[in-house]
N, C-alpha and C positions, 0 to 999 in steps of 0.2 A: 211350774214357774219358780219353783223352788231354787235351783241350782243358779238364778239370776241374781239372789239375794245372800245366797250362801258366803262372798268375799266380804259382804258389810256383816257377817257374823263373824268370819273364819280371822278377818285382817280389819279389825274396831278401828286402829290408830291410823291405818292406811285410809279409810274407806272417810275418816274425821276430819282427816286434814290437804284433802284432796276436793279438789269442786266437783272435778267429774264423775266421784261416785254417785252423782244423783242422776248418772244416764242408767247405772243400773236396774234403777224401779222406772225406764222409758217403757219396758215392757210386760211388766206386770198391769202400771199405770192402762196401759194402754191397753190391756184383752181384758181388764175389768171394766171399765168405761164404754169400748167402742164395742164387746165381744161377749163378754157376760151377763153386762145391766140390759143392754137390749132384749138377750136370750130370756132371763128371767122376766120381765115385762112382757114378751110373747110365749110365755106361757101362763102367764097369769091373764091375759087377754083370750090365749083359747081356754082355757078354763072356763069364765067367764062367757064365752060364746057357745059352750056344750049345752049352757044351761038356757041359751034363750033360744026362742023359736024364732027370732028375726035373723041370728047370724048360722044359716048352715047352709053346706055343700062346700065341694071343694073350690068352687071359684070362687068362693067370699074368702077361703082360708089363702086362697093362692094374691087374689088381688091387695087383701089385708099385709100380709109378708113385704110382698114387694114393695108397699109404701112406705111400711114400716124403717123396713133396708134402709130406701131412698133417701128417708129422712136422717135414719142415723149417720149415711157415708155425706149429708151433705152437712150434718153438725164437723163430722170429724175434718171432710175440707175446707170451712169456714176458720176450724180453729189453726189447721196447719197451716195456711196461704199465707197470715202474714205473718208467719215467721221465718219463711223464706229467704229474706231480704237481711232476716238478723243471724243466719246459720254463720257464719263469718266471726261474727262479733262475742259470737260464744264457742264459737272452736274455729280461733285463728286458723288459718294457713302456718304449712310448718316454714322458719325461714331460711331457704335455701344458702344462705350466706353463712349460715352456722355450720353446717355440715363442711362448704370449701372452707372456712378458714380451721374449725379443728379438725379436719382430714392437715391441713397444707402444717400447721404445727405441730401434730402428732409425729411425720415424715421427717419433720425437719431440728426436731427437739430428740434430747437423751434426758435419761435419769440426771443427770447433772445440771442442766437446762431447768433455771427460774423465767417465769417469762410475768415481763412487767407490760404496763402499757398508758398512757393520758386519756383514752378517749376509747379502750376496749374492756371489758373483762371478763371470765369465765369462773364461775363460783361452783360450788358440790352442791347448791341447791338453788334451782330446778338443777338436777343434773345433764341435760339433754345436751348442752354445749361440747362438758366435759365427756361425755357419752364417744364423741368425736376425738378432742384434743388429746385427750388421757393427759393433760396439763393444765393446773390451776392458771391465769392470767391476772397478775395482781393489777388494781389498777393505781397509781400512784399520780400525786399532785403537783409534786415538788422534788428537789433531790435531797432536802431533808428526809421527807419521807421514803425513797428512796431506799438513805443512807442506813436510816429503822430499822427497816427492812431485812435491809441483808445482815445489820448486826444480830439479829434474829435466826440467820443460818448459821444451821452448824457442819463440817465438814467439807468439802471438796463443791466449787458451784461455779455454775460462770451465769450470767447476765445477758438475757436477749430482751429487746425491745421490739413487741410487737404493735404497728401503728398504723391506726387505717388513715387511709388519703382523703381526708372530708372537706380539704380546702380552708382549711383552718390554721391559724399558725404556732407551730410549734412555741414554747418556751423555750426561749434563749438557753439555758440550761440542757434541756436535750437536744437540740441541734448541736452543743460543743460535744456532749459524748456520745452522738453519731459520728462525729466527724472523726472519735477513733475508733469507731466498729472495726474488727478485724473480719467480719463477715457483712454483706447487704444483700439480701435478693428482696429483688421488689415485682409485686404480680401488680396486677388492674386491682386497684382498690385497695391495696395493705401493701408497707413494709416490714420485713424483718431483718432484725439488725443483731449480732451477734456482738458483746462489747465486753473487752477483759473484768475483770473484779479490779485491777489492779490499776486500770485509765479510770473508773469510775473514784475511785480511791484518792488519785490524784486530781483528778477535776477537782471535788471537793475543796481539796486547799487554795487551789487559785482563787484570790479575791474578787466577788462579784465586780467589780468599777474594771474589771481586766477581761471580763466575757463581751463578747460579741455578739 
């Protein structure tokens, strides 16, 4: 059982700061308690029975066994039954929606491609998003923050807006620099908008009391 516990030796910092390393000891846990402790308690019970004249033959040792069993596999299904109901709630479902949208931006993005978003974003930690995207999803507030942003890059970049359709209403603000994306494709559930550096640039200057 050794080679079970070997990754919380081999990988400390991994094994620390992760929850799920404690599925590791599910089975050592587990052939101690339901596999071993039983074992050694039936042999300290025939020990125990060599010496007395009341417990011998083999159908006291056979009928003893089996009860024994019985009693252990009904401890172990008592303890597993209600947790049935909680397998869910400690190891989610993986969410299907992660995989379509960083598979659909991976496709549809290049090394040049910042991709922003109001209401989405994909971080390097958990990486499981980004696993898909191979693109960070910043998510921003405002077109101040925005504006941060991009003054924060360096080199050659354009600006897509990825946004999912939740029936929500956009800010005023990003519906004006939709409106000059030079690219849109929109699926069941997300839009992506492709929108120069240089309309987002100019938006900027127009005086709020002038947006729509």
């Amino acid at each position: 059982m050794g080679h079970f516990l070997c990754p919380c030796r081999i990988l400390r910092n991994h094994s620390a700061i992760h929850d799920f390393s404690a599925l590791k000891f599910a089975v050592p846990v587990a052939v101690v308690v339901f596999c071993l402790l039983p074992f050694i308690v039936w042999l300290a019970v025939m020990a125990i029975a060599e010496r007395s004249s009341y417990c011998t033959g083999r159908v006291w040792v056979r009928r003893v066994g089996v009860a024994w069993a019985t009693v252990w596999l009904a401890m172990a299904f008592l303890y597993a039954w209600p947790l049935r109901y909680k397998m869910h709630q400690y190891f989610p479902l993986p969410d299907k929606r992660m995989a379509v949208v960083g598979r659909f931006i991976d496709t549809h993005t290049d090394y040049r491609d910042v991709v922003f978003s109001t209401n989405y974003k994909i971080t390097d930690n958990p990486p499981q998003a980004l696993s898909y995207s191979m693109k960070l999803v910043h998510n921003v507030d405002s077109l101040a923050q925005l504006l941060n942003q991009m003054d924060r890059i360096r080199g050659d970049f354009r600006i897509v807006f990825f946004e999912l359709n939740d029936g929500v209403a956009k800010p005023a603000w990003l519906r004006g620099l939709l409106r000059d994306a030079s690219e849109t494709i929109t699926r069941s559930g997300f839009t992506f908008s492709r929108i120069p550096t240089a309309a987002v640039r100019h938006y900027a200057r127009i005086p709020p009391a002038a947006v729509k």
